[in-house]
C-alpha positions, -999 to 999 in steps of 0.1 A, spaced: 741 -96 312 717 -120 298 684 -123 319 666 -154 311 626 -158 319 614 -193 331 574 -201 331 568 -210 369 566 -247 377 531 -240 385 522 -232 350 542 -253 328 528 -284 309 518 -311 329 510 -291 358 476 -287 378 475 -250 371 485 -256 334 455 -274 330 430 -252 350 445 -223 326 438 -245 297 402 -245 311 390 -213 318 406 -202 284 386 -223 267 355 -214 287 361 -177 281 365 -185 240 330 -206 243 314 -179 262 328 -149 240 316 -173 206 280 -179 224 277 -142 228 286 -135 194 266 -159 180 237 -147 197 244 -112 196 249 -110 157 215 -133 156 195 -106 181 211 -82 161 202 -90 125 164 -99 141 158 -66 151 173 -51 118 147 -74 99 116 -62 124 125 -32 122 123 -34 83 94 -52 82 78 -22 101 94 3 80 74 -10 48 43 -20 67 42 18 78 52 25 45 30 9 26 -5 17 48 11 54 39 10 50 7 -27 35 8 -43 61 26 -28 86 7 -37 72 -25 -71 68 -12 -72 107 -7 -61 111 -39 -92 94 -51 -111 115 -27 -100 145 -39 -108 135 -77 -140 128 -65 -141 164 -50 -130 184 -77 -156 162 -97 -187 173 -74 -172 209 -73 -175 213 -110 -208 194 -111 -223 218 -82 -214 244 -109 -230 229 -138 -264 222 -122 -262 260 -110 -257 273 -146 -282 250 -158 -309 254 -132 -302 299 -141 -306 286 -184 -325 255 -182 -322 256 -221 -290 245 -220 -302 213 -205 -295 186 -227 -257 199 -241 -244 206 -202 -258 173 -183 -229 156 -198 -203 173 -172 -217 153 -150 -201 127 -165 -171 132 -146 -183 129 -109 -198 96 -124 -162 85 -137 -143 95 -106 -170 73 -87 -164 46 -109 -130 43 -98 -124 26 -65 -96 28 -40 -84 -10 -40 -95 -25 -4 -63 -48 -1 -37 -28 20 -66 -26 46 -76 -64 43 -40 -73 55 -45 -44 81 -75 -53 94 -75 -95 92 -38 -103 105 -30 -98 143 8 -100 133 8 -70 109 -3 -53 144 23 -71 164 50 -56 135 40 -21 136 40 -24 175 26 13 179 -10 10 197 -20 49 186 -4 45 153 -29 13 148 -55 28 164 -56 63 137 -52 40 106 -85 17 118 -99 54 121 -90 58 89 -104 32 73 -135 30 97 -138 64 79 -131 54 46 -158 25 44 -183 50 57 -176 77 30 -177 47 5 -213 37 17 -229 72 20 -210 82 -15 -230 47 -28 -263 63 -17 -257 94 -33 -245 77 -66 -278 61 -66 -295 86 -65 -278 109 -89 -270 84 -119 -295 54 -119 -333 49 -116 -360 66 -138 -352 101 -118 -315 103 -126 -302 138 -127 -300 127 -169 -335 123 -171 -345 157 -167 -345 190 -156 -372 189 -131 -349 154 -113 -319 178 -117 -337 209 -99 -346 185 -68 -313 168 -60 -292 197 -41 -251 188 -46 -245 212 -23 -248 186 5 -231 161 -15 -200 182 -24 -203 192 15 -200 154 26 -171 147 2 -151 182 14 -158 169 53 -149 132 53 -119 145 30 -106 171 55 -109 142 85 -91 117 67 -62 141 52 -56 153 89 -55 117 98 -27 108 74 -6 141 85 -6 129 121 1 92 110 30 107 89 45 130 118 38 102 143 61 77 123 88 101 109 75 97 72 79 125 49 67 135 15 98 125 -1 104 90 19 63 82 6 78 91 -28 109 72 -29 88 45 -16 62 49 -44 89 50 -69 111 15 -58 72 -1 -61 67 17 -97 99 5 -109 93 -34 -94 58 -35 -113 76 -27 -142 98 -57 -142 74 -78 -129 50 -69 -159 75 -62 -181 88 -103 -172 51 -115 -176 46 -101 -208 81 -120 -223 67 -149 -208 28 -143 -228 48 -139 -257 68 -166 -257 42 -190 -250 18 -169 -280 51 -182 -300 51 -216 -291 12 -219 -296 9 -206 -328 37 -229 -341 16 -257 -322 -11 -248 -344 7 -242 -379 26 -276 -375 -11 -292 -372 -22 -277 -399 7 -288 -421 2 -323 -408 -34 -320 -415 -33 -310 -447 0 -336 -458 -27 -365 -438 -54 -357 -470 -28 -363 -499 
């Protein structure tokens, strides 16, 4: 026995209830593509904040730590200085050959953390907004409230070790009255502050010593296509230049026949 199925007069074409069907159909497809729409949108805006934090935190990381690095150069520069000006103050004959280890402390001084990481930090309420962690923000301004103040009471001591007429150079007697016992103790306790400050940043934002070094290494490797892009371009325009130059000569000279 075939059993055939008939759409109820309510519902067929034409109808009152056809249409009304019609309608909330197409409201439920304009509602579901709105949601979607937005949705996807919400969606990909907090992937891209979310990234944007990730290499904010990432990069601040990176600048404190390779401002301990330089702290620590400085460090092992004072420690091995402290040991020179004890050895020479026990054989002050010895004067004039071991003064030049101090040359070290001087170079490692010479060779400043760049201040640009913190400039963006410090300068841009929307960096802030991005990282959107109060107690992470408020350790890295420690940090680099600490930094600046190591930087000026390093400055001092510099002063006073390398220039003016009673340099530690100058003589033994300027060497015997400068103690770097208290310098090399400054460096070792603004270095211990601001190490433990970058462990509890790292902990506090789920960084490790690998992600920093991945993070280190994409940077490396975009330098070096940057630079390596620069330098084609020098070179090419060097190129172009010195043919500039040889086709006026040539003209020159062929102008005096």
């Amino acid at each position: 026995m075939n059993v055939k199925l008939h759409t109820p007069k309510s519902l067929q074409s034409g109808s009152g209830m056809s249409s009304l069907k019609q309608l909330l159909l197409s409201l439920i497809a304009t509602t579901i593509s709105i949601v979607l729409t937005f949705g996807t949108a919400a969606f990909l805006d907090r992937n891209k904040k979310a990234q944007e934090k990730r290499e904010m935190v990432m990069m601040i990381l990176n600048d404190m730590s390779n401002s301990i690095d330089h702290m620590e150069e400085i460090d092992s520069a004072a420690l091995q200085a402290f040991e020179a000006q004890l050895s020479i103050l026990q054989h002050p004959e010895t004067f004039e050959t071991k003064k030049y280890d101090f040359v070290l402390l001087q170079a490692a001084y010479l060779n400043p953390t760049s201040s640009t990481v913190e400039n963006i930090f410090s300068s841009n309420i929307e960096t802030i907004n991005t990282l959107g962690n109060i107690t992470f923000t408020e350790m890295v301004s420690e940090f680099y409230f600490l930094r600046r103040q190591y930087s000026d009471v390093i400055a001092k001591d510099y002063t006073r070790m390398f220039d003016g007429e009673t340099n530690i150079f100058s003589s033994i007697d300027s060497l015997r009255n400068y103690d770097l016992s208290n310098f090399l103790a400054v460096c070792e306790s603004y270095l211990l502050q601001q190490k433990e400050i970058l462990r509890l940043c790292k902990k506090m934002m789920d960084v490790s010593d690998e992600d920093l070094a991945s993070f280190v290494r994409a940077r490396e490797e975009l330098q070096k296509r940057f630079d390596s892009g620069h330098a084609e371009k020098s070179i090419r325009m060097l190129q172009e230049r010195k043919e500039r130059f040889r086709q006026a000569v040539e003209a020159g000279s062929q102008s005096r026949r």
